[in-house]
C-alpha positions as a Markdown table, in Angstrom:
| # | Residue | x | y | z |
|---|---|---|---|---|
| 1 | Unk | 13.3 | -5.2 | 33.2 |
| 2 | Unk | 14.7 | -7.5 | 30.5 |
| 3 | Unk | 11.2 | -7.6 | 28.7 |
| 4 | Unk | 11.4 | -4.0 | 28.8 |
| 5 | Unk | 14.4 | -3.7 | 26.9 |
| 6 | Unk | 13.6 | -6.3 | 24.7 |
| 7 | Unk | 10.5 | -4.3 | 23.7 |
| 8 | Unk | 11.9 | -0.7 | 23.6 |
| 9 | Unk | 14.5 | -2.7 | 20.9 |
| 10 | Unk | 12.4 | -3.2 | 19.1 |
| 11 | Unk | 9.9 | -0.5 | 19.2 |
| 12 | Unk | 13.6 | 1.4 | 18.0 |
| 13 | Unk | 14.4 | -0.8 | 15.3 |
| 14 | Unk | 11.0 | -0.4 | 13.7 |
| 15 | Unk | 11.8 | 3.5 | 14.2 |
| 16 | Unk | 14.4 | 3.2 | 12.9 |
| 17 | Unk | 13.8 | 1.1 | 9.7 |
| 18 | Unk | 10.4 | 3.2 | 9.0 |
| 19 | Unk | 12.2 | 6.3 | 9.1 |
| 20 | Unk | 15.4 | 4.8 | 7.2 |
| 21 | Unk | 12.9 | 3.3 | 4.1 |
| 22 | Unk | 10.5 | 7.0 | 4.9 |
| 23 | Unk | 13.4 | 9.2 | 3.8 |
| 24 | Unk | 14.4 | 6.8 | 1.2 |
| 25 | Unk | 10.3 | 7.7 | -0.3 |
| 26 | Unk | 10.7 | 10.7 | 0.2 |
| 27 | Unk | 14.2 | 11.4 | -1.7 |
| 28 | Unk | 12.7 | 9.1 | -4.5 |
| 29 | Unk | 9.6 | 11.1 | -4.2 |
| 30 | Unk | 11.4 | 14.5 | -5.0 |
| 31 | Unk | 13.1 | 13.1 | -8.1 |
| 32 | Unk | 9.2 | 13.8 | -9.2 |
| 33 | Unk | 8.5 | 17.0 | -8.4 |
| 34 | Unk | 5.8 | 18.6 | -10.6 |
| 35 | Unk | 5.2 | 15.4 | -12.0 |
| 36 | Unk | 4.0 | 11.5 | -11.1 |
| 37 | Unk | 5.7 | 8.9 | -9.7 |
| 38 | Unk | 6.7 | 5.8 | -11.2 |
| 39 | Unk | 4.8 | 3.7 | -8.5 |
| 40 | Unk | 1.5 | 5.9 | -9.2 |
| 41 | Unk | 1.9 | 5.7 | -12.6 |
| 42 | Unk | 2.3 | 1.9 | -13.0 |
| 43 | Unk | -0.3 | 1.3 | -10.8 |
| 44 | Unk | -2.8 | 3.7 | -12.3 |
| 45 | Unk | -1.9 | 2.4 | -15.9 |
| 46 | Unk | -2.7 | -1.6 | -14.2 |
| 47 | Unk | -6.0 | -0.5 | -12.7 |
| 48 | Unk | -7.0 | 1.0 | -16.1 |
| 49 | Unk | -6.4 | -2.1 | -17.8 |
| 50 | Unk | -8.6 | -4.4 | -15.6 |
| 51 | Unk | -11.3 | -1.8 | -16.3 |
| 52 | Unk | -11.1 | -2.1 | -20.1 |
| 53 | Unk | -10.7 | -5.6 | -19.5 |
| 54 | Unk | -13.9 | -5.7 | -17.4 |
| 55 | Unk | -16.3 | -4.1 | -19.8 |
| 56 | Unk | -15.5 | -0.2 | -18.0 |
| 57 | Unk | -13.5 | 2.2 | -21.2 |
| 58 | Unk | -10.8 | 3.4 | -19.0 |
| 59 | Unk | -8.4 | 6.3 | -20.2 |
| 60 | Unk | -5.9 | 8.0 | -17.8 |
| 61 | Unk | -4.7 | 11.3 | -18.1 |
| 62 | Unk | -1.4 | 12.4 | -16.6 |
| 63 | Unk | -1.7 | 16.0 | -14.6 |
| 64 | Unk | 1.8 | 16.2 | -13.7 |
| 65 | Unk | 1.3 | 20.1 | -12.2 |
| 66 | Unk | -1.1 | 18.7 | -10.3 |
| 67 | Unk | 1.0 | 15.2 | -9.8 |
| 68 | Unk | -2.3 | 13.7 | -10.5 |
| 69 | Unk | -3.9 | 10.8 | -13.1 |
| 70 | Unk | -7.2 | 11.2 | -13.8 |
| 71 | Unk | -9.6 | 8.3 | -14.6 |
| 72 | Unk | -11.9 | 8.7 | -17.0 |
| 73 | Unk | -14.6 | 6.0 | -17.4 |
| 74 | Unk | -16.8 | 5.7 | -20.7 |
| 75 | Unk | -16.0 | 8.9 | -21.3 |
| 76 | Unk | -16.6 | 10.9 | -17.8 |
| 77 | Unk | -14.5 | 12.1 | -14.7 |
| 78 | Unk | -14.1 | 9.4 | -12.4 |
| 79 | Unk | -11.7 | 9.5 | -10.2 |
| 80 | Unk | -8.2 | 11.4 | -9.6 |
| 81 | Unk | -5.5 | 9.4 | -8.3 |
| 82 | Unk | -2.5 | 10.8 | -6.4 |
| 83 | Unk | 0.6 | 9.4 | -4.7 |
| 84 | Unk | -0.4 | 8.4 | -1.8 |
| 85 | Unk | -3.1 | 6.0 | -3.1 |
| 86 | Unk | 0.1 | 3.9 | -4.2 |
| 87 | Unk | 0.0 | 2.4 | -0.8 |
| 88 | Unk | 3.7 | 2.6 | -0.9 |
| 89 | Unk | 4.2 | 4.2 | 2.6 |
| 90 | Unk | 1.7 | 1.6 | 3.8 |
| 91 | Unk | 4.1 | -1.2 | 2.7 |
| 92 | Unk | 7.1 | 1.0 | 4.8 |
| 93 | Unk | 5.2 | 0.6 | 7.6 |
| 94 | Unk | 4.7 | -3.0 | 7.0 |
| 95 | Unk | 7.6 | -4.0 | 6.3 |
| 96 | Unk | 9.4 | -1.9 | 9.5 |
| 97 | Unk | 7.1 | -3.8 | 11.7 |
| 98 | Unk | 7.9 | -7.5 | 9.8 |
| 99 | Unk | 12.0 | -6.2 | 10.2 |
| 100 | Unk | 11.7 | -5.0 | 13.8 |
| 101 | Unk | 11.2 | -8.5 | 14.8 |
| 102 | Unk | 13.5 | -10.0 | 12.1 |
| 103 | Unk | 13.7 | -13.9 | 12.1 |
| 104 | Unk | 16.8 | -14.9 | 9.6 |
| 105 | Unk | 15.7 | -15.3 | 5.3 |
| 106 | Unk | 12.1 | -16.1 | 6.4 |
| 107 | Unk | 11.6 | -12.7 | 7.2 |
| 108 | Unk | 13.1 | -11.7 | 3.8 |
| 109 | Unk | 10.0 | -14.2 | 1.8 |
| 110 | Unk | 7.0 | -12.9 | 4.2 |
| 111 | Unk | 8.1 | -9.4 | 3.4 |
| 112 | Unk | 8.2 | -10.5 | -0.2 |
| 113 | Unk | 5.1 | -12.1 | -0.1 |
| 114 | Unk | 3.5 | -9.3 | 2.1 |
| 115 | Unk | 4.6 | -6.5 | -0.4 |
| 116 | Unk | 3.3 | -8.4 | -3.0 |
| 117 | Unk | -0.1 | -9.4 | -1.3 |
| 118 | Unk | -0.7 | -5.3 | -0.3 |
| 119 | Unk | 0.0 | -4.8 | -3.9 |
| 120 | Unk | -2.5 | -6.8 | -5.4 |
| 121 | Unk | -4.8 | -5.7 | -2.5 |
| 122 | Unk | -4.4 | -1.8 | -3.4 |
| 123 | Unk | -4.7 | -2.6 | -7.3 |
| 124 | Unk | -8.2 | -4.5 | -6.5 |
| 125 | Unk | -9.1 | -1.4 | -4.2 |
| 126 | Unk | -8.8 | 1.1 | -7.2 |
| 127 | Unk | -10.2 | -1.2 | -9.7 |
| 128 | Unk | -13.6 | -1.5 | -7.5 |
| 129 | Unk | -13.4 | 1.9 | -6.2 |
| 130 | Unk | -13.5 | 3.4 | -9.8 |
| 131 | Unk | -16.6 | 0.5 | -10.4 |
| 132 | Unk | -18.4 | 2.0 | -7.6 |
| 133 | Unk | -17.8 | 5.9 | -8.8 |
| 134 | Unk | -19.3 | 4.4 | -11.9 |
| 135 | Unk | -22.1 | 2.4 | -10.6 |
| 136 | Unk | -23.1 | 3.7 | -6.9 |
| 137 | Unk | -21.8 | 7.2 | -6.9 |
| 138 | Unk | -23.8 | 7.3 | -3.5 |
| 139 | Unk | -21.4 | 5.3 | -1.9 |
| 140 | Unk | -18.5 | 7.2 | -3.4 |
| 141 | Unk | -17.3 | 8.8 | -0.3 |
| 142 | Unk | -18.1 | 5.9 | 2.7 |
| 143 | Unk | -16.1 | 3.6 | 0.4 |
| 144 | Unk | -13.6 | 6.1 | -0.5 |
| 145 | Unk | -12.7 | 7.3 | 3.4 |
| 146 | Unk | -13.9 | 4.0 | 5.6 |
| 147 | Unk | -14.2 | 0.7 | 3.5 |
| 148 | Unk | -10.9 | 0.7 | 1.3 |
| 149 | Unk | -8.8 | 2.2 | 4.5 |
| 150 | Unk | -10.1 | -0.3 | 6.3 |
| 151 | Unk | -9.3 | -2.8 | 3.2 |
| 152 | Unk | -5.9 | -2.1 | 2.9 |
| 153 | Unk | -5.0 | -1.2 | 6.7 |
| 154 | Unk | -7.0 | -4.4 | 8.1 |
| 155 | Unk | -4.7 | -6.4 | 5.6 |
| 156 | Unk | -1.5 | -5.3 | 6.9 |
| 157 | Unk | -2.8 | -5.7 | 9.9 |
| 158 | Unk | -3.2 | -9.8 | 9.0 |
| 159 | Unk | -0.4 | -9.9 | 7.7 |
| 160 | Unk | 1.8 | -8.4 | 10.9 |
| 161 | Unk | -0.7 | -10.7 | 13.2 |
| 162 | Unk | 0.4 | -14.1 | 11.0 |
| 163 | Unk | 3.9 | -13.0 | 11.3 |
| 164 | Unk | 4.4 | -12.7 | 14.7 |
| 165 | Unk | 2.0 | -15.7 | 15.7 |
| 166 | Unk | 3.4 | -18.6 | 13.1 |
| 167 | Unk | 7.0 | -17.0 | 12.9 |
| 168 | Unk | 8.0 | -14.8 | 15.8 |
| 169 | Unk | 6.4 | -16.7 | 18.6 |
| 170 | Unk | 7.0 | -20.3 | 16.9 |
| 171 | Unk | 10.6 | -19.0 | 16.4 |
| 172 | Unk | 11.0 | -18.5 | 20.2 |
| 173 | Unk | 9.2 | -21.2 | 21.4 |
| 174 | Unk | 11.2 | -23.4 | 19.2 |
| 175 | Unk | 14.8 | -21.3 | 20.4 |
C-alpha cells in the first residue's frame, strides 16, 4: 500500500504542476490573441537565420490574423509555422514529470539543461524540416507528422529516462 501512495503522489504532483505551468501558457498565450507569440516568433526568426546562414534565402512573414509565420525559401512558400510548433507545451510536460519526482537544486540544472536541450532540438527540427520542403518535398508530410514527432517526443523521453535512472533511483539508493 505504501508504494501505492507514493506513486499516486506523484502521478498528482505532475498533475498538478502540468496543469499549474498549462494555465500559465495559456494566460500568456491570450495576451496574443490575433497575433504571434513571442516564443513562435523568436524561434521562427532563429530558424530563418540558420537557413540564410546555410546557403537557403529565408524570409518570414508574420500572419498575425492567422497567428501564423510563413517561411519563404528562395523566394517560394515553404512552410507555415504556428504556436504549437514552439514545443513550448512539450517542455511543460517535461519539466512536470522532472518536478514530480523532485530531487533538491539538481533537479532545478536537469530541468535547465533539459529546456535548453529540447530547445536546440526543436530549432534543428524546423531548420531541416524547411531543408526537406525545399529539397524532398516527397517526404514533406512523413517527416512533418512521424519523424520530427518522434524527434522531439523520443528526446524528452531520454531525457525523463536519464533523470529518473542516474538521479531519482541513485538518489534513493544512496538515501
Amino acid at each position: 500500500m505504501k508504494d501505492f501512495k507514493e506513486i499516486l503522489w506523484v502521478l498528482l504532483r505532475f498533475l498538478g504542476i502540468w496543469l499549474l505551468l498549462f494555465l500559465l501558457y495559456q494566460w500568456y498565450l491570450n495576451q496574443f490573441s490575433g497575433n504571434i507569440d513571442g516564443f513562435t516568433k523568436i524561434i521562427s526568426d532563429q530558424s530563418a537565420f540558420l537557413l540564410n546562414f546555410t546557403g537557403y534565402e529565408t524570409v518570414t512573414k508574420d500572419f498575425p490574423s492567422h497567428e501564423t509565420v510563413q517561411f519563404y525559401i528562395n523566394g517560394k512558400v515553404a512552410t507555415r509555422m504556428v504556436e504549437g510548433c514552439n514545443a513550448v507545451s512539450v517542455m511543460i510536460m517535461f519539466l512536470a514529470f522532472v518536478f514530480a519526482f523532485y530531487k533538491g537544486a539538481k533537479t532545478f540544472y536537469f530541468a535547465f539543461a533539459g529546456i535548453v536541450l529540447l530547445y536546440i532540438l526543436n530549432l534543428f527540427r524546423i531548420y531541416v524540416l524547411n531543408m526537406i520542403v525545399v529539397d524532398f518535398p516527397a517526404l514533406t508530410k512523413p517527416a512533418h507528422d512521424y519523424f520530427f514527432p518522434a524527434i522531439i517526443y523520443g528526446g524528452v523521453v531520454v531525457l525523463w529516462l536519464i533523470w529518473i535512472n542516474k538521479f531519482v533511483i541513485t538518489h534513493e539508493k544512496n538515501s
